[in-house]
N, C-alpha and C positions, 0 to 999 in steps of 0.2 A: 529350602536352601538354608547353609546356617546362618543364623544369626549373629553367634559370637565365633568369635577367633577357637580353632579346632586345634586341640593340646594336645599336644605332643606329634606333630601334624606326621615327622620322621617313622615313628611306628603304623599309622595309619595307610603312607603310604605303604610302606615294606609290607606290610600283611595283605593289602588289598592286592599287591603286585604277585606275591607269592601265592595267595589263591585261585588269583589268576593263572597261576602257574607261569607266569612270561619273566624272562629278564627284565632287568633295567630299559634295554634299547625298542622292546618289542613296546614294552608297558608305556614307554615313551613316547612311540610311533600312534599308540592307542587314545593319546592326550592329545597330540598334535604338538607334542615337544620335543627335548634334545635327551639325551645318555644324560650328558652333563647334568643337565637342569633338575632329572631325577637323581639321581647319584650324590647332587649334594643336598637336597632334600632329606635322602636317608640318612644320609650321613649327619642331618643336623647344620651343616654349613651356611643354608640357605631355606628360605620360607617359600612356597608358593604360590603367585598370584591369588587372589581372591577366584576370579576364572578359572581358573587348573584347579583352585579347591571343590569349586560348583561340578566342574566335569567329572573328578572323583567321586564325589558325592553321587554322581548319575551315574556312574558306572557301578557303583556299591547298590545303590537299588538295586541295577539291572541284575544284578548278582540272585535276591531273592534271600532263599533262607541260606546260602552261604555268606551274606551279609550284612546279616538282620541284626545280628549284636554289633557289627561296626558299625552300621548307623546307631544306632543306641549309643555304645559308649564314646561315640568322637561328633555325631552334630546331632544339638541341642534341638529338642523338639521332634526331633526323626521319629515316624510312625514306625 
């Protein structure tokens, strides 16, 4: 899990959502969130939970080698 606060947390999501291939709302439904709550994430508006950052992070593993530089370059320590 990370450690330190994940930079530029907006691009992180956006990438991890678009390789997912899902929208906003599906990417949402996959967090256990709202449109909203991702939407202003991307947008920079808003930060997300330390918990929504954890699930991120668990879903970027699950990812494998489509995700293997986003764990690298967004949490610290990531194998």
């Amino acid at each position: 899990m990370p450690v330190t606060p994940v930079p530029n947390i907006a691009d992180l999501v956006r990438k991890t959502r678009q390789r997912l291939g899902l929208s906003q709302e599906k990417f949402a439904a996959k967090l256990g969130g709202s449109f909203q709550s991702v939407n202003r994430w991307e947008n920079g508006k808003a930060k997300p939970l330390l918990l929504a950052v954890m699930r991120i992070e668990e879903i970027v593993r699950q990812m494998g080698d489509r995700g293997r530089n986003l764990l690298a370059k967004y949490f610290v320590g990531a194998d």
